[in-house]
C-alpha positions as CSV (number, residue, x, y, z in Angstrom):
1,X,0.0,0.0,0.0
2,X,1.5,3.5,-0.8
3,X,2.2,6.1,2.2
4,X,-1.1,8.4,0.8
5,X,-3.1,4.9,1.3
6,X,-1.9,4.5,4.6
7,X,-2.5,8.0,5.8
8,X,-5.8,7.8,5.0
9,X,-6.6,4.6,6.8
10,X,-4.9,6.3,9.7
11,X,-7.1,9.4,9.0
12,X,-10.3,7.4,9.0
13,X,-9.1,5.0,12.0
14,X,-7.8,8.4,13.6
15,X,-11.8,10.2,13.2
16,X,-13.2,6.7,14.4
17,X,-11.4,6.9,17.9
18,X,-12.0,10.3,18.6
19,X,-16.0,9.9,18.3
20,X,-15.5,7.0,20.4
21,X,-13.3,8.3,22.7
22,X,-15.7,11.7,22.9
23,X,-18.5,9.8,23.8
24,X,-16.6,7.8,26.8
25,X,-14.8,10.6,28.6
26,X,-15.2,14.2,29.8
27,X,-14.1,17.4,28.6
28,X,-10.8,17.4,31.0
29,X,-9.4,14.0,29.4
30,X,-10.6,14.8,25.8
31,X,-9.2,18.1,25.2
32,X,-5.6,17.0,26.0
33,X,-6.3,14.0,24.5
34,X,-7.5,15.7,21.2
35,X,-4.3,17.9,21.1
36,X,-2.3,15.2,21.7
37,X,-4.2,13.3,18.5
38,X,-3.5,16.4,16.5
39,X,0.2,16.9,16.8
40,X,0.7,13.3,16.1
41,X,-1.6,13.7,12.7
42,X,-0.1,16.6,12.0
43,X,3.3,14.7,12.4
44,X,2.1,11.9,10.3
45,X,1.4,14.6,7.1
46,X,4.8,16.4,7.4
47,X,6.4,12.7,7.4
48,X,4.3,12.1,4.0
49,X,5.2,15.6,2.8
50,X,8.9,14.8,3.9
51,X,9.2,11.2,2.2
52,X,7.2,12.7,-0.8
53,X,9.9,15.6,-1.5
54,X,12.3,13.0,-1.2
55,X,11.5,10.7,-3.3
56,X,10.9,13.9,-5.9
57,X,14.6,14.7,-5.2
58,X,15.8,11.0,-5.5
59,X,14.0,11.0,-8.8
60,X,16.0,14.1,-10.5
61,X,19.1,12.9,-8.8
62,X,18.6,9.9,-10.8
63,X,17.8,11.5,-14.3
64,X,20.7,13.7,-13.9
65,X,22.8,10.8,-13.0
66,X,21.9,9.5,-16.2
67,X,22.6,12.5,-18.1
68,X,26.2,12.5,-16.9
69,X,26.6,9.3,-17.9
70,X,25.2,9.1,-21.1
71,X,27.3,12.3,-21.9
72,X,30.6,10.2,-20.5
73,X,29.6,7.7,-22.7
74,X,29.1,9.5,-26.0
75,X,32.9,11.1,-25.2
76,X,34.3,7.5,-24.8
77,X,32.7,7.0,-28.1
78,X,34.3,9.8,-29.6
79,X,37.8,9.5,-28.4
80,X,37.9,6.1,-29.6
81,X,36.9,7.6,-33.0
82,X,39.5,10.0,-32.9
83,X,41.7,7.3,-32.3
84,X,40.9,5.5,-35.7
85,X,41.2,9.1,-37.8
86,X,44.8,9.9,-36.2
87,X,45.7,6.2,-37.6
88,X,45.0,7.3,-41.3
89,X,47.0,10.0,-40.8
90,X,50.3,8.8,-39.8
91,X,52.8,5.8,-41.3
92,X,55.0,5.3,-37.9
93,X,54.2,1.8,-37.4
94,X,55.2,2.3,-33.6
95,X,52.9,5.0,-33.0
96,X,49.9,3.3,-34.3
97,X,50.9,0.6,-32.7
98,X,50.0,2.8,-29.5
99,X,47.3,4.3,-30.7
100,X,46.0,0.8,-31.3
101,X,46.4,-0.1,-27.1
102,X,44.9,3.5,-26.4
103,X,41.9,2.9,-28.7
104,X,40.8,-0.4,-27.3
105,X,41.8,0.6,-23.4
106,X,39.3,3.7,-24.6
107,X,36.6,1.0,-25.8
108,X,37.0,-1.2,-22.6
109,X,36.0,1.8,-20.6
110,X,33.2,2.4,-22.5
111,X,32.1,-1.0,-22.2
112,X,33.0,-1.3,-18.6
113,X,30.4,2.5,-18.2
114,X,27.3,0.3,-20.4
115,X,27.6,-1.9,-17.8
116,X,27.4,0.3,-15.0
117,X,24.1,1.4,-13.4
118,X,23.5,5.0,-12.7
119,X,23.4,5.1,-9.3
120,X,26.5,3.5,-8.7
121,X,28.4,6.8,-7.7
122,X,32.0,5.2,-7.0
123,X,32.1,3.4,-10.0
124,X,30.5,6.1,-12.1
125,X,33.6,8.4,-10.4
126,X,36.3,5.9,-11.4
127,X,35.2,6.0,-15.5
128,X,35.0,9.8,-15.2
129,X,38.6,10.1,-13.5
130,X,39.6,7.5,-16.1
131,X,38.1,9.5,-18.6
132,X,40.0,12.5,-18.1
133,X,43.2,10.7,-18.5
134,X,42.1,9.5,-21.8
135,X,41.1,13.2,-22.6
136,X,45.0,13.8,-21.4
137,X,46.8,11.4,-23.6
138,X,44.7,11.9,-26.8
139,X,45.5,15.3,-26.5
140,X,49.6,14.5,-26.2
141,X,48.9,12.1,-29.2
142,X,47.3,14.9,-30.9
143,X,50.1,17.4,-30.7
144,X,52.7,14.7,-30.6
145,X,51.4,13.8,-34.8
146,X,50.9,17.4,-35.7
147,X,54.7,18.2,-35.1
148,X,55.6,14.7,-36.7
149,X,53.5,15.6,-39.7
150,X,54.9,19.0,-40.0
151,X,58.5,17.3,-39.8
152,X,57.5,15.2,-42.5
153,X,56.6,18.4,-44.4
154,X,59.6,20.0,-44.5
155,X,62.1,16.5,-44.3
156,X,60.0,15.8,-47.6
157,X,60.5,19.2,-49.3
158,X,64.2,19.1,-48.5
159,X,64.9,16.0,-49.6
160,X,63.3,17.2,-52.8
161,X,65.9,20.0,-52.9
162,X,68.6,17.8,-52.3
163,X,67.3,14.9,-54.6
164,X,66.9,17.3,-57.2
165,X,70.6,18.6,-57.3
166,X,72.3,15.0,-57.1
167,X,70.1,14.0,-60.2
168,X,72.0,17.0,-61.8
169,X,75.5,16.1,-60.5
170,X,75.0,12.4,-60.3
171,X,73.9,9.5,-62.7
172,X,75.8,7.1,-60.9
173,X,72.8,5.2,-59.5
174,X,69.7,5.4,-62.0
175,X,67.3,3.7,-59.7
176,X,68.1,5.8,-56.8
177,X,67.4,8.8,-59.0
178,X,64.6,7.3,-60.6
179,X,62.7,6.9,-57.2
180,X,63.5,10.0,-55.6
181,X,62.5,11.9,-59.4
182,X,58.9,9.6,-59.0
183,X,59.0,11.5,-54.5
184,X,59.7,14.6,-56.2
185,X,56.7,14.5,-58.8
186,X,54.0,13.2,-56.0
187,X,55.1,16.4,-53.6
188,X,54.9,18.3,-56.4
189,X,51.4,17.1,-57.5
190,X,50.6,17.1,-54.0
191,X,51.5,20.3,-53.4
192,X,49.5,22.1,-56.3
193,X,46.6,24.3,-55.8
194,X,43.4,23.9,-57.1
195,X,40.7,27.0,-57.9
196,X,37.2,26.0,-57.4
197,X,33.5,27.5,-57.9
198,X,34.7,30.1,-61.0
199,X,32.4,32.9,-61.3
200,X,32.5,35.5,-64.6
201,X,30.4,38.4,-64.5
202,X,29.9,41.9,-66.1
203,X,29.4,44.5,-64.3
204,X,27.8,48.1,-65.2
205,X,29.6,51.6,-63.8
206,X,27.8,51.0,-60.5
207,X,29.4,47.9,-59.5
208,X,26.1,45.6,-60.4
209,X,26.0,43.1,-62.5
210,X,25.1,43.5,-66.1
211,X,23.1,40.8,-68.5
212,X,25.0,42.5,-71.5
213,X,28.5,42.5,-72.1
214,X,28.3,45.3,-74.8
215,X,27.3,47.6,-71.6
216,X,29.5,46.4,-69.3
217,X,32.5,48.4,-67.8
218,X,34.3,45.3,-65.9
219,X,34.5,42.0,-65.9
220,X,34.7,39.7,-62.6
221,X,36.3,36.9,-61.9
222,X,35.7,35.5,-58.6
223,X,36.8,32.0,-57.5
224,X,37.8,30.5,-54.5
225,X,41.5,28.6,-53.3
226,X,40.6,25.2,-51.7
227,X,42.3,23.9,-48.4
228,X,45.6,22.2,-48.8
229,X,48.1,21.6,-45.9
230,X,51.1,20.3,-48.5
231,X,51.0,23.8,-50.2
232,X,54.1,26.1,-49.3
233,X,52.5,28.8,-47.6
234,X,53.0,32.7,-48.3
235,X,52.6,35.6,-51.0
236,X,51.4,33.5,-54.4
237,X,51.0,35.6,-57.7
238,X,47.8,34.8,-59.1
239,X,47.2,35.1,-62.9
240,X,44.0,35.2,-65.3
241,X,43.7,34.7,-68.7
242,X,40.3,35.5,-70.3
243,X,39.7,34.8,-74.1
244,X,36.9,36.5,-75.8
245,X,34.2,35.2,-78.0
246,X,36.7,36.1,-81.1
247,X,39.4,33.5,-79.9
248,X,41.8,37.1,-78.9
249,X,43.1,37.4,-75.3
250,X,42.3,40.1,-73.0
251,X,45.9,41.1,-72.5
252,X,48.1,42.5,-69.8
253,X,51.2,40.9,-70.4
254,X,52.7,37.3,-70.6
255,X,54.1,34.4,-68.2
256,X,55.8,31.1,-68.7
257,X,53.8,27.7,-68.9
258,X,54.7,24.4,-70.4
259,X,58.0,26.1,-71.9
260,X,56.5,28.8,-73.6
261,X,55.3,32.4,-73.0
262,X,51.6,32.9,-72.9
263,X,49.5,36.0,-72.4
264,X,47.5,36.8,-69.2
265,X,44.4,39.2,-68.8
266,X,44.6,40.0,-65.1
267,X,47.3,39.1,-61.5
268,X,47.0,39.4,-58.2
269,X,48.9,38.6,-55.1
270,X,47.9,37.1,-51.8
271,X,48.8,35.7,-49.0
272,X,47.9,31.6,-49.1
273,X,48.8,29.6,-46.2
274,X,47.2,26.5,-47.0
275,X,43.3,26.9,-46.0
276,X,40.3,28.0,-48.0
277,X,41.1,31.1,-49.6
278,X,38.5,33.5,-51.7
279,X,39.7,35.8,-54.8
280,X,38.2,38.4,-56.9
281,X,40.0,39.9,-59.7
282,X,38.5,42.4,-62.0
283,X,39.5,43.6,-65.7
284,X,38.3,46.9,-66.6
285,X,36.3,47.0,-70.0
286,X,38.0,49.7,-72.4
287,X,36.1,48.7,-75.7
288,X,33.3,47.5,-76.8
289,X,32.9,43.6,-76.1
290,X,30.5,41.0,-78.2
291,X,28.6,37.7,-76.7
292,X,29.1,34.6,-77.0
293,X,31.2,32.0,-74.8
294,X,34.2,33.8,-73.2
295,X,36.7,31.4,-71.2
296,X,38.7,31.8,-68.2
297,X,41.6,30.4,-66.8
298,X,43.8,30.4,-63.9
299,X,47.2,30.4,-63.5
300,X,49.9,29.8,-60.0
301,X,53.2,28.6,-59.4
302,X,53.5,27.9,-63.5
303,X,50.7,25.2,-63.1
304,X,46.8,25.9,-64.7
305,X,44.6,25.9,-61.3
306,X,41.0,26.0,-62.9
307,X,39.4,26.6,-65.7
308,X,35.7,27.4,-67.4
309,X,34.0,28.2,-70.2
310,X,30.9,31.0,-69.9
311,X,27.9,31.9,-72.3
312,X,27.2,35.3,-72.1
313,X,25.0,37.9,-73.6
């Protein structure tokens, strides 16, 4: 029976002694006797109040206990994740070798947590101590990678340097050369930018864009430099080369590519250093241009970037 149950049967019992009680006994034994009665009921409803607001608090102790852990679990889950990406991006056998042991020490704490109820606050105080020491060590593991990976970096473009000039002085060994030349073309390959999302737009004297080309007074070329972490970083000259409808080329002067000179429309410099980088580049109109397809290419670091092909009016 629950507590209200059983304070009402006391209640009831309670009402049923006092008549009887009334009717046996005179005024000096009942009014002491009925105060008496009334503190003790009155004791009985702040015991059910008391027990009630307890088990209230018991119950949001227990959801927030809950909470907490299903949060610990989900960041088990994703150190142990973390674990597997880091692997992809490192070839020390040692290392992921340790970052093996970590990853499955990280699982059996997770498992060991599923298995844990709630309520069990020692326990539940253990996983989250253990936790923070695998918070700890990913982080070393983090930082430990990064500086390997940037040492890989620059041992790779250095050995490209020096590779390069004993290919020139040396033909001693051909299969030496031969692999280092193949190293050499993959950093290089690696290492080459790439423009994507190529806008080309008129514009009219205000800076808007214009659906004619006849009326425009500039041209716009917008694109954008994607992410890569193998590019050199600093200053890169950007160049664009925009042929017309006629075959000519908008012309500002000339660079090198694939051992020849060819013309360029419009360069810029910026600063790259190796995330996502937007450019804008404009060529102002001085005569009058027809429509018809008009094509657009980008140049850096002697390599074509990007390149597309617009129909305008």
């Amino acid at each position: 029976m629950c507590i209200f149950g059983i304070f009402l049967s006391f209640l009831s019992d309670f009402s049923y002694f006092c008549t009887t009680v009334m009717m046996n006994m005179n005024k000096k034994i009942i009014i002491p006797l009925v105060a008496l009665l009334v503190v003790l009921a009155g004791g009985v409803v702040y015991l059910f109040l008391s027990l009630n607001a307890e088990k209230e608090n018991t119950r949001q102790m227990q959801e927030l206990a809950e909470l907490d852990k299903k949060e610990m679990e989900n960041e088990y889950r994703e150190f142990a994740n973390q674990y597997s990406e880091m692997m992809t991006k490192i070839n020390n056998d040692s290392i992921i070798a340790q970052l093996t042991q970590e990853q499955l020490r990280t699982q059996q704490l997770l498992k060991e947590l599923q298995q844990t109820k709630s309520h069990d606050a020692a326990e539940i105080a253990r996983l989250k101590k253990e936790l923070a020491q695998v918070r700890a060590v990913l982080r070393e593991y983090v930082i430990q990678i990064d500086s390997l990976n940037r040492l890989n970096e620059h041992l790779t473009a250095e050995n490209a340097r020096v590779n390069s000039a004993l290919a020139e002085s040396n033909r001693q060994n051909e299969a030496l050369t031969s692999e280092k030349a193949s190293l050499t073309e993959k950093v290089a390959i690696a290492a080459q930018l790439d423009a994507t999302g190529i806008n080309f737009m008129p514009l009219n004297k205000k800076g808007k864009e214009e659906k004619k080309v006849s009326k425009a007074k500039q041209l716009k070329v917008d694109f954008t430099i994607s992410r890569n972490v193998t590019a050199q970083s600093g200053m890169k000259t950007i160049y664009v080369r925009i042929i017309t409808p006629t075959g000519s080329v908008l012309s500002a002067g000339t660079i090198p590519y694939e051992n020849k000179n060819i013309e360029y429309s419009i360069k810029k410099q910026i600063e790259y250093n190796g995330e996502t980088t937007p450019v804008t580049m404009f060529w102002n109109i001085h005569e009058v241009h027809s429509a018809g397809t008009y094509q657009v290419a980008i140049f850096c670091d002697g390599q074509m970037i990007g390149s597309k092909s617009f129909a305008v009016k």
